[in-house]
C-alpha positions as protocol buffer text, in pm:
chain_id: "A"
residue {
  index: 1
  type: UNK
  ca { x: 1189 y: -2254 z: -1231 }
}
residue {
  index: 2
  type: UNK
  ca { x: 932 y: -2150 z: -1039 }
}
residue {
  index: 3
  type: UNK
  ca { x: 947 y: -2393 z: -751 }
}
residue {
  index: 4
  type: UNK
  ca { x: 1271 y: -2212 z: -579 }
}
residue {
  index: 5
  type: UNK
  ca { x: 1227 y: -2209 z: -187 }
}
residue {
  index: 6
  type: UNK
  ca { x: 1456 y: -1900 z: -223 }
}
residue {
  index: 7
  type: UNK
  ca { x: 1448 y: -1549 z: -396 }
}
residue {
  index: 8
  type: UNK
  ca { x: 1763 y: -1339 z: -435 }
}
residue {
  index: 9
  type: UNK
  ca { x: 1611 y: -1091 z: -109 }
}
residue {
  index: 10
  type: UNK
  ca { x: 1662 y: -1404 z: 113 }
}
residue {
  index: 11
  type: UNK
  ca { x: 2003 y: -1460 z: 3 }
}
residue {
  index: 12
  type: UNK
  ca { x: 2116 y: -1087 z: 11 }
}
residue {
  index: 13
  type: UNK
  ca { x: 1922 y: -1063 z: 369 }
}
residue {
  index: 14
  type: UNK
  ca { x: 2097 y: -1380 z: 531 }
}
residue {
  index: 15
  type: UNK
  ca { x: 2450 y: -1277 z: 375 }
}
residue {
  index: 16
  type: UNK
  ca { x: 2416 y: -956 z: 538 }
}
residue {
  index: 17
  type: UNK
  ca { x: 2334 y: -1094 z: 869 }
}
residue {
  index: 18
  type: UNK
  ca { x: 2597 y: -1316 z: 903 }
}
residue {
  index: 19
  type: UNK
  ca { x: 2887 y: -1289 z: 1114 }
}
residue {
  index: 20
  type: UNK
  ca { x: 3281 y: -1405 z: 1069 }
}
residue {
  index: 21
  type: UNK
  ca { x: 3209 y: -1463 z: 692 }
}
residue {
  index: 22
  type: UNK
  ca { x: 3579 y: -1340 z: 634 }
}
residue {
  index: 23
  type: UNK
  ca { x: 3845 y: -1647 z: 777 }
}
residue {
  index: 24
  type: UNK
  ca { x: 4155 y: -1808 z: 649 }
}
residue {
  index: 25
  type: UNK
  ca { x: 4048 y: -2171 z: 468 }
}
residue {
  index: 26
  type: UNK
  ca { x: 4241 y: -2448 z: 550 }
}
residue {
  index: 27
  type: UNK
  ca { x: 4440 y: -2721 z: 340 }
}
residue {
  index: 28
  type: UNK
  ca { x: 4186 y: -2966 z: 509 }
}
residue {
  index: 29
  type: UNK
  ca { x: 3873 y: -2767 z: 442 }
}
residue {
  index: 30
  type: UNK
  ca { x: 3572 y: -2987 z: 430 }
}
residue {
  index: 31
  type: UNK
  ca { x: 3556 y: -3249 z: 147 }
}
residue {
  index: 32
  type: UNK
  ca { x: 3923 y: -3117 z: 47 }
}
residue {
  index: 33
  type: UNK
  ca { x: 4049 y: -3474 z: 48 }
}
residue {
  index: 34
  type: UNK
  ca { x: 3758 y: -3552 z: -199 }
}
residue {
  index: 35
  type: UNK
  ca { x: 3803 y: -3348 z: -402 }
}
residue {
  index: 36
  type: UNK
  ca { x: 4207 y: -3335 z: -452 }
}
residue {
  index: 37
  type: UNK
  ca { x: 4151 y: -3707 z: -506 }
}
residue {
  index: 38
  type: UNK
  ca { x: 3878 y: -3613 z: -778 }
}
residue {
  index: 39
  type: UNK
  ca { x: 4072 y: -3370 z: -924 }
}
residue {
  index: 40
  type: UNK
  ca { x: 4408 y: -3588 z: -946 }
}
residue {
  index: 41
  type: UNK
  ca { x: 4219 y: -3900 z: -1098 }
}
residue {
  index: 42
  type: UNK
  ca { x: 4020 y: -3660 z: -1354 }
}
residue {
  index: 43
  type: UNK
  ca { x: 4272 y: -3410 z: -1500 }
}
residue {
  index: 44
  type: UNK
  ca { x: 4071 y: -3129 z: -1380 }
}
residue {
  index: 45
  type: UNK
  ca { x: 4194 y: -2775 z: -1498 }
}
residue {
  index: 46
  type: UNK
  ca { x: 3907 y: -2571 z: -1427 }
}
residue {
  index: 47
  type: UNK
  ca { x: 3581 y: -2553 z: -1254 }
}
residue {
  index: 48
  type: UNK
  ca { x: 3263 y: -2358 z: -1166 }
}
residue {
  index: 49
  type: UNK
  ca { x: 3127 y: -2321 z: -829 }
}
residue {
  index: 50
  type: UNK
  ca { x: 2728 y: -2222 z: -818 }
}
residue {
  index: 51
  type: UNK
  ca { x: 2579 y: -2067 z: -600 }
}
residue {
  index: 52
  type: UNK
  ca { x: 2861 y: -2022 z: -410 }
}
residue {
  index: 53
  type: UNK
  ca { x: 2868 y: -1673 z: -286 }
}
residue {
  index: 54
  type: UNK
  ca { x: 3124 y: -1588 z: -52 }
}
residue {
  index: 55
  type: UNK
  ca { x: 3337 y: -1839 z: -240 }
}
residue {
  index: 56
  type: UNK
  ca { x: 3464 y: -2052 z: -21 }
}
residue {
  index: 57
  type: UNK
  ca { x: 3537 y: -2351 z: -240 }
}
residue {
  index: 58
  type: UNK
  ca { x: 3614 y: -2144 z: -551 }
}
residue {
  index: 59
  type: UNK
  ca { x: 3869 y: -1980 z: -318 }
}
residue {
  index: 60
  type: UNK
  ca { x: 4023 y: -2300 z: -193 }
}
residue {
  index: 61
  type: UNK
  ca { x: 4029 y: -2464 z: -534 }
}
residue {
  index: 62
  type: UNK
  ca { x: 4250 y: -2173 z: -659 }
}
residue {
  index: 63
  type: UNK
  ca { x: 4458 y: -2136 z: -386 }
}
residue {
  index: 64
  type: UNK
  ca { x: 4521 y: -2552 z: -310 }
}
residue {
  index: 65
  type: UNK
  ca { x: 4503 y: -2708 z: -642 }
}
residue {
  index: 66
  type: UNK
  ca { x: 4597 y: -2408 z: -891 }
}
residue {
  index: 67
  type: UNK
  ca { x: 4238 y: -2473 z: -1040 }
}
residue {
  index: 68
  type: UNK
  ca { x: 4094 y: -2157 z: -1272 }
}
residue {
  index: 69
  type: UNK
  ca { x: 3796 y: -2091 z: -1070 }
}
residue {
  index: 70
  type: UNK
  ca { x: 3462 y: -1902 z: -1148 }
}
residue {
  index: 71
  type: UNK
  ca { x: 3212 y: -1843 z: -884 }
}
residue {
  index: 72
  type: UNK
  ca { x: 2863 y: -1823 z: -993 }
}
residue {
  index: 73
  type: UNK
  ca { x: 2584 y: -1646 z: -777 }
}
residue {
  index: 74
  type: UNK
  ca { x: 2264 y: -1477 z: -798 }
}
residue {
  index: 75
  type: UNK
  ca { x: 2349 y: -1243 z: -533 }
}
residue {
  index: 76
  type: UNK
  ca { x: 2714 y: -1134 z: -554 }
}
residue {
  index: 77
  type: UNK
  ca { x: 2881 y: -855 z: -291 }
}
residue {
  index: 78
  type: UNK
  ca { x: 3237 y: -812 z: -451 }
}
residue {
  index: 79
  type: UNK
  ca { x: 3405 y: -650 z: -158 }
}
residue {
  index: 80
  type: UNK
  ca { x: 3338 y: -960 z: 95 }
}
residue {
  index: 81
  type: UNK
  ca { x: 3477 y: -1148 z: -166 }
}
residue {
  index: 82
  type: UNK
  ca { x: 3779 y: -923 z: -190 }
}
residue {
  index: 83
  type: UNK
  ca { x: 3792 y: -926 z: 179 }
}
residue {
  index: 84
  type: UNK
  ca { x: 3815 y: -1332 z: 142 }
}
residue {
  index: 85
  type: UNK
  ca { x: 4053 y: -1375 z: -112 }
}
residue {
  index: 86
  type: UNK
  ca { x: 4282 y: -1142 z: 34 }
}
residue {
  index: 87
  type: UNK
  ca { x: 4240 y: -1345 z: 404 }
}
residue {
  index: 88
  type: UNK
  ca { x: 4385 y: -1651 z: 190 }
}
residue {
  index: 89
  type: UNK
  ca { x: 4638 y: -1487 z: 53 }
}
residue {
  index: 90
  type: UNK
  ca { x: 4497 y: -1386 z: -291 }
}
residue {
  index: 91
  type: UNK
  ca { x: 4414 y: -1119 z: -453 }
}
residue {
  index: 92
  type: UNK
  ca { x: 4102 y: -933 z: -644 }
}
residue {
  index: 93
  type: UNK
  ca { x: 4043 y: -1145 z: -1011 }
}
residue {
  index: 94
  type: UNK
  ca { x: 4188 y: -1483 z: -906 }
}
residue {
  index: 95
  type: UNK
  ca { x: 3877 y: -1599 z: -951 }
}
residue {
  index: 96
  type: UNK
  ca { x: 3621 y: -1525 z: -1238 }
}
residue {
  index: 97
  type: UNK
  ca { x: 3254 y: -1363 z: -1104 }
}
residue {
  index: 98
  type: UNK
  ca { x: 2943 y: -1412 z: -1279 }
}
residue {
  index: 99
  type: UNK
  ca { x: 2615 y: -1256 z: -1053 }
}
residue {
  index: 100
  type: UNK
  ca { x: 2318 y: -1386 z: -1305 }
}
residue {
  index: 101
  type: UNK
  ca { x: 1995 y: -1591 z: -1256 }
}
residue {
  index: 102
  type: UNK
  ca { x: 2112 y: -1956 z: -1305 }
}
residue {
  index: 103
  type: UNK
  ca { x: 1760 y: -2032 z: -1511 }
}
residue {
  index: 104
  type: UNK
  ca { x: 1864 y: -1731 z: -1757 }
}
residue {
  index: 105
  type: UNK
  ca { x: 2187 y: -1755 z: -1829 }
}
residue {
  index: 106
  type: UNK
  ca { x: 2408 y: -1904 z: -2173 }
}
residue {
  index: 107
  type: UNK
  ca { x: 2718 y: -2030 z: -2040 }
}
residue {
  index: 108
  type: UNK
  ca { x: 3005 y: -1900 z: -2240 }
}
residue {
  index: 109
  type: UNK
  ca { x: 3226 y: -2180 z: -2169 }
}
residue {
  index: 110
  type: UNK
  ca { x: 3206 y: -2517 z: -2043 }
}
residue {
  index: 111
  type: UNK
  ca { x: 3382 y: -2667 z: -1732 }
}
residue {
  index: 112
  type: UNK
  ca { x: 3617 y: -2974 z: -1603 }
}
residue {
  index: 113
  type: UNK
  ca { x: 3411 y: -2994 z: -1294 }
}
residue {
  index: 114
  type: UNK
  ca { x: 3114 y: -2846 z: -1163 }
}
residue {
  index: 115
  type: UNK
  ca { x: 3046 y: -2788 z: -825 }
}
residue {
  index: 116
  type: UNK
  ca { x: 2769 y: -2636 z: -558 }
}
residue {
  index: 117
  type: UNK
  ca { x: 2719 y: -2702 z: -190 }
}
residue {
  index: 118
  type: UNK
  ca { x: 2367 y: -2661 z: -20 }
}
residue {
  index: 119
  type: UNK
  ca { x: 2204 y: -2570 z: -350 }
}
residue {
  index: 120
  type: UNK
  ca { x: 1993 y: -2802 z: -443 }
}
residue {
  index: 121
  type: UNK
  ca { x: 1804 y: -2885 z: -185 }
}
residue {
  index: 122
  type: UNK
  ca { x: 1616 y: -2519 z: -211 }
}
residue {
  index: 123
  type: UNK
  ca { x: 1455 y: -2612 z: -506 }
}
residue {
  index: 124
  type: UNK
  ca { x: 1168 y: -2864 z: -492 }
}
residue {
  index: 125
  type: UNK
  ca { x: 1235 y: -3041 z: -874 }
}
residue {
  index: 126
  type: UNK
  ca { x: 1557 y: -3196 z: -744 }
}
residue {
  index: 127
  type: UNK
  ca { x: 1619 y: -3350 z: -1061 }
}
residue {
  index: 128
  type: UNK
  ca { x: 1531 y: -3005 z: -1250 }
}
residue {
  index: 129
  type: UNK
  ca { x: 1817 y: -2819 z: -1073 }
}
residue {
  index: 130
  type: UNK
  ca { x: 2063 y: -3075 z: -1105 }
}
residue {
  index: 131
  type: UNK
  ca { x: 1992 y: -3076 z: -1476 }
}
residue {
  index: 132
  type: UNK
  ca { x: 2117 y: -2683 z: -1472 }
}
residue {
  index: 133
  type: UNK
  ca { x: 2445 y: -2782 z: -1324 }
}
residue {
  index: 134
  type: UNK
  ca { x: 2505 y: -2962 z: -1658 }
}
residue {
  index: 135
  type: UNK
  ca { x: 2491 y: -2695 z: -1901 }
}
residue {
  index: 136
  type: UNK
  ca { x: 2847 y: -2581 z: -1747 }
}
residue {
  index: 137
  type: UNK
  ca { x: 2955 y: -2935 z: -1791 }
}
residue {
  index: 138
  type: UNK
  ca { x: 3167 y: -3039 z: -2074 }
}
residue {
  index: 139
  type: UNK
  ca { x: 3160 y: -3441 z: -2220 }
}
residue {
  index: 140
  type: UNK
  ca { x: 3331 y: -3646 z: -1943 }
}
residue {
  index: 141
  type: UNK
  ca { x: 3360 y: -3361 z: -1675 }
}
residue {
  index: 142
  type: UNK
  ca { x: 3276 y: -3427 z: -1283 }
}
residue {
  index: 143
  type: UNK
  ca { x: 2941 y: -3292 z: -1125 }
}
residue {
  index: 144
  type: UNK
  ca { x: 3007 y: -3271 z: -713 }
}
residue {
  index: 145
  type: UNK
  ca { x: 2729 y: -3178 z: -530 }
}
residue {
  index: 146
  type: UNK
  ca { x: 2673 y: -3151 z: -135 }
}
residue {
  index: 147
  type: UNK
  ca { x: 2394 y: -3130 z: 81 }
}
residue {
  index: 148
  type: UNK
  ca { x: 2289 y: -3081 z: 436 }
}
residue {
  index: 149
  type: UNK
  ca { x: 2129 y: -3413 z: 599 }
}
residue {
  index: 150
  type: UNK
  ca { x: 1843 y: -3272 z: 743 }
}
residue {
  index: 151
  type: UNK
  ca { x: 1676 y: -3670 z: 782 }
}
residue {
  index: 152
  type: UNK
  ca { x: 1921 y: -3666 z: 1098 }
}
residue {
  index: 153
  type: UNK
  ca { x: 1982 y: -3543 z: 1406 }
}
residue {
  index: 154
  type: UNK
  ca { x: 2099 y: -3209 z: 1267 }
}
residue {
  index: 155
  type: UNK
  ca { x: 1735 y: -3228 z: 1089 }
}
residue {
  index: 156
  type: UNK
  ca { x: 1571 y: -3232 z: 1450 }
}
residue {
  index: 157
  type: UNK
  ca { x: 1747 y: -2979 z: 1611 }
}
residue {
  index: 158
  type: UNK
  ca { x: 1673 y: -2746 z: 1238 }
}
residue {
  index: 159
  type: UNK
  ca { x: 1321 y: -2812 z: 1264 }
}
residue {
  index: 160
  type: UNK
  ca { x: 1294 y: -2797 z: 1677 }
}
residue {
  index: 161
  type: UNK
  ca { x: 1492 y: -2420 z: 1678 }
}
residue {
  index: 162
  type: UNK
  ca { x: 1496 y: -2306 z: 1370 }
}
residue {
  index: 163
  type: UNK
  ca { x: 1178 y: -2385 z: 1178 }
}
residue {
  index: 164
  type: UNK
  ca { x: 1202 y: -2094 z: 929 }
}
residue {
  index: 165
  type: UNK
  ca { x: 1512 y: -2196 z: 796 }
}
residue {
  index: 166
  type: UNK
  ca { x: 1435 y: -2556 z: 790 }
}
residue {
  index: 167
  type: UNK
  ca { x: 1130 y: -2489 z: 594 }
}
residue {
  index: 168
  type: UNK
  ca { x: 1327 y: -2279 z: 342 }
}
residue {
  index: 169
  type: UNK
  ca { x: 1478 y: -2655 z: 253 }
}
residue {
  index: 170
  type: UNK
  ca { x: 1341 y: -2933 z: 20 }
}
residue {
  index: 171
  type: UNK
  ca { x: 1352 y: -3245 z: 286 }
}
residue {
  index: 172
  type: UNK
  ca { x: 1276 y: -3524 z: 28 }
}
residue {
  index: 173
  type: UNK
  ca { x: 1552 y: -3347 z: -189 }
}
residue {
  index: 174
  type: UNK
  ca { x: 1771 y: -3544 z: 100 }
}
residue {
  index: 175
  type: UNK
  ca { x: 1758 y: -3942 z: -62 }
}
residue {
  index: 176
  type: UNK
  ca { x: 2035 y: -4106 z: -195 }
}
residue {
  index: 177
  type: UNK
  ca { x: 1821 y: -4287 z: -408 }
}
residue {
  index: 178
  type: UNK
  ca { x: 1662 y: -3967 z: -553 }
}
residue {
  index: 179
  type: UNK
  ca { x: 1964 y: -3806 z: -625 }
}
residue {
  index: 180
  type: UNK
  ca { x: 2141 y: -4171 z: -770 }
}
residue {
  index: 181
  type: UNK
  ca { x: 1778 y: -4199 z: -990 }
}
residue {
  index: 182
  type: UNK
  ca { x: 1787 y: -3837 z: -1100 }
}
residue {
  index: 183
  type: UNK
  ca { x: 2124 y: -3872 z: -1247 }
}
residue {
  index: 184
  type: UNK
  ca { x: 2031 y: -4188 z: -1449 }
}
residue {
  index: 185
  type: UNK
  ca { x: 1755 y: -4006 z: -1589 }
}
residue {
  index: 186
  type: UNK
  ca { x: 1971 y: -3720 z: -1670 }
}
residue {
  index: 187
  type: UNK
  ca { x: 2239 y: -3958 z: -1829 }
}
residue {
  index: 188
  type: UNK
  ca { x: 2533 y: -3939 z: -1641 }
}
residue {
  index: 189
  type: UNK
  ca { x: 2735 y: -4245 z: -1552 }
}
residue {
  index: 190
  type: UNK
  ca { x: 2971 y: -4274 z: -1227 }
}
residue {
  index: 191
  type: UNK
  ca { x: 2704 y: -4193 z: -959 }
}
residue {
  index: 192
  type: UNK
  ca { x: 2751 y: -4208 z: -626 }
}
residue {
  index: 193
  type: UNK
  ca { x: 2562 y: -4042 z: -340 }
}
residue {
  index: 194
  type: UNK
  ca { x: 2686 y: -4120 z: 52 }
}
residue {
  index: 195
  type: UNK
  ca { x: 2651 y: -3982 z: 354 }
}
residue {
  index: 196
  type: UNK
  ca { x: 2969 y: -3758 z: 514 }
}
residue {
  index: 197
  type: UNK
  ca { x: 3078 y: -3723 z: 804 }
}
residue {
  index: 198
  type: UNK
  ca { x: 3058 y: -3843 z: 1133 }
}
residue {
  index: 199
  type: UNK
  ca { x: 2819 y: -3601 z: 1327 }
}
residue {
  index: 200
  type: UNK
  ca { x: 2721 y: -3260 z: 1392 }
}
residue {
  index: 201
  type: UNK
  ca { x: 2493 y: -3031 z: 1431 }
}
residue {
  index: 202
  type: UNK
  ca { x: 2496 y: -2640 z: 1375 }
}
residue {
  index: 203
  type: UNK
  ca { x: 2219 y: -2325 z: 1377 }
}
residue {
  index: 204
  type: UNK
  ca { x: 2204 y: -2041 z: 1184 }
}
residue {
  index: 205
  type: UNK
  ca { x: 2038 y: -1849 z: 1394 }
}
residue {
  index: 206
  type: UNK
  ca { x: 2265 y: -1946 z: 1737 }
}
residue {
  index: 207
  type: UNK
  ca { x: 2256 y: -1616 z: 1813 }
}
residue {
  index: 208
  type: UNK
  ca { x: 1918 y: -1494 z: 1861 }
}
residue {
  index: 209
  type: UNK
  ca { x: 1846 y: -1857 z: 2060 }
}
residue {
  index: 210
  type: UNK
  ca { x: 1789 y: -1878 z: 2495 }
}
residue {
  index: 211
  type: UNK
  ca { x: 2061 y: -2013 z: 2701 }
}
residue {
  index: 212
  type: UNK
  ca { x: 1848 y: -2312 z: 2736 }
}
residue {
  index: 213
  type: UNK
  ca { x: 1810 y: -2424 z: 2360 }
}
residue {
  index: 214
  type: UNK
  ca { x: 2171 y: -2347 z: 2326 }
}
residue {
  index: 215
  type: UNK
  ca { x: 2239 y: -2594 z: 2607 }
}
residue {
  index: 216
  type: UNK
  ca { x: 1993 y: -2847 z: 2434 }
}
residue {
  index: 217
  type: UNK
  ca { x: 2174 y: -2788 z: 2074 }
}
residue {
  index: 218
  type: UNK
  ca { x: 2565 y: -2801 z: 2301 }
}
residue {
  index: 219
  type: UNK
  ca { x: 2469 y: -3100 z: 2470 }
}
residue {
  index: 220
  type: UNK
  ca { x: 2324 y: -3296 z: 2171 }
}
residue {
  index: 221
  type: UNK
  ca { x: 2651 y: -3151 z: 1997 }
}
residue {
  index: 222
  type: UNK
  ca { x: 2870 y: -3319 z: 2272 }
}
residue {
  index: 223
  type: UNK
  ca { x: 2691 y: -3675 z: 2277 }
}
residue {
  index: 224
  type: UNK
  ca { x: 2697 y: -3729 z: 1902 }
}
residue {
  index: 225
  type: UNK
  ca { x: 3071 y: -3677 z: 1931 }
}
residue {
  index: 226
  type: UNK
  ca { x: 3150 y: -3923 z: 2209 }
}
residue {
  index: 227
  type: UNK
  ca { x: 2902 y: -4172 z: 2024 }
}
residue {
  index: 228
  type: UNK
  ca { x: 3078 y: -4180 z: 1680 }
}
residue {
  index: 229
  type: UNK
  ca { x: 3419 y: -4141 z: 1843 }
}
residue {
  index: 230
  type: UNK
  ca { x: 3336 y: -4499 z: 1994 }
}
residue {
  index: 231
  type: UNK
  ca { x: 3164 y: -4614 z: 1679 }
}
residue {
  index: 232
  type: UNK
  ca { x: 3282 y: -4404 z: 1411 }
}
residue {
  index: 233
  type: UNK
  ca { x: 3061 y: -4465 z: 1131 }
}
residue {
  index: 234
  type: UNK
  ca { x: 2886 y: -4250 z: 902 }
}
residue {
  index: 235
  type: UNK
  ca { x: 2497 y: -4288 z: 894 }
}
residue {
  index: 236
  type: UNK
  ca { x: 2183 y: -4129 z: 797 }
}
residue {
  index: 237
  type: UNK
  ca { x: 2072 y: -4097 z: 1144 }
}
residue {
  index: 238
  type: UNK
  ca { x: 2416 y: -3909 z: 1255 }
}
residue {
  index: 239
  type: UNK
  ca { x: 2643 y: -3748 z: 916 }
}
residue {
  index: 240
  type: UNK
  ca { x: 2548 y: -3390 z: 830 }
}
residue {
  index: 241
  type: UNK
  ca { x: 2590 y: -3387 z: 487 }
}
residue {
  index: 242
  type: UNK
  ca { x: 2511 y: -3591 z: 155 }
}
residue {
  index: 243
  type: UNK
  ca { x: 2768 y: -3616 z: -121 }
}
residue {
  index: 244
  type: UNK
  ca { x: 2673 y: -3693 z: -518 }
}
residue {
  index: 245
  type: UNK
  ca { x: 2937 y: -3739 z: -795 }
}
residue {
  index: 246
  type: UNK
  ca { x: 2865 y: -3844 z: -1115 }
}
residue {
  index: 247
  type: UNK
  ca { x: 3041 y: -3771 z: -1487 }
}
residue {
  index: 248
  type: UNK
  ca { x: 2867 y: -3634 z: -1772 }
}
């Protein structure tokens, strides 16, 4: 696929810039309570996380609900994931490793559930990257799929402080009724896309911003809070992420 917003030098670049990668994951890690509920109604044994490197989720899914986890990336650095299981309380080979190109790679097996978070939407054929997830997928397995709301608040503040980043994501990617359509077309049944969560908003690059701008970013961070602890309701306008399930 040659319409990737991403190359595997962007990846290794940002992974190696970032700071407190390593932390202990909590029983109510986000979209935990999804997907134990997922997991409980579906039988799941096993599941695949792409694109996943550090492994967050393929770490919580082993440690929380006993899953056998593989974590799929094209960009892979096995001692931060070392470094991460063993923060959690687990050790090197609890979870299976595969660094490959996700266009150019035969699975060897096929999964209960497949999973990714903020993956998708650095692709521009939305429906062309969701069809890859599938190949893991056995008959009647779960496809979970997050990403960021960028059509939001969050969106503004990307595209107002960190425009390089923001650019490096497929807005339009960011429609429920895109990513309901796309798994029709792809012949899945089950579908449901939602926004989740109430508000926030975050920066990758917080770091390298002016006291003012991170005023501007606390302040809107503050206000959102207040407003959806008064009306707590998750919107397009306010929730930072999109969620899409669907069974193959």
């Amino acid at each position: 696929m040659e319409q990737n917003l991403t190359d595997r030098s962007f990846w290794k670049a940002f992974w190696e810039s970032r700071k407190g990668l390593i932390f202990y994951i909590k029983p109510n890690y986000v979209f935990g309570d999804i997907l134990a509920k997922l997991i409980a109604e579906k039988n799941i044994k096993n599941a695949i996380e792409l694109g996943g490197f550090p492994g967050y989720y393929a770490t919580y899914l082993k440690k929380y609900q006993r899953l056998d986890t593989t974590l799929f990336d094209y960009y892979i650095h096995q001692e931060l994931i070392n470094e991460l299981l063993e923060k959690n309380g687990l050790k090197s080979g609890d979870i299976n490793i595969i660094e490959a190109d996700l266009f150019n790679y035969q699975p060897e097996k096929l999964y209960d559930m497949v999973l990714s978070f903020g993956l998708i939407e650095h692709f521009n054929d939305t429906k062309a990257i969701i069809e890859t997830h599938l190949q893991f997928l056995k008959p009647g397995g779960v496809l979970f799929i997050t990403l960021p709301n960028f059509k939001s608040v969050n969106g503004w503040v990307q595209r107002k402080f960190d425009k390089e980043n923001y650019d490096k994501h497929n807005i339009n990617s960011m429609d429920l009724q895109l990513l309901k359509d796309s798994c029709k077309q792809l012949g899945l049944t089950e579908i449901e896309s939602y926004y989740h969560g109430r508000f926030t908003v975050w920066l990758e690059n917080k770091s390298e911003q002016n006291k003012v701008a991170k005023m501007i970013v606390k302040t809107i961070w503050w206000a959102g809070k207040i407003a959806t602890r008064i009306v707590p309701v998750e919107s397009k306008s306010l929730s930072p992420y999109i969620v899409l399930k669907a069974v193959k």
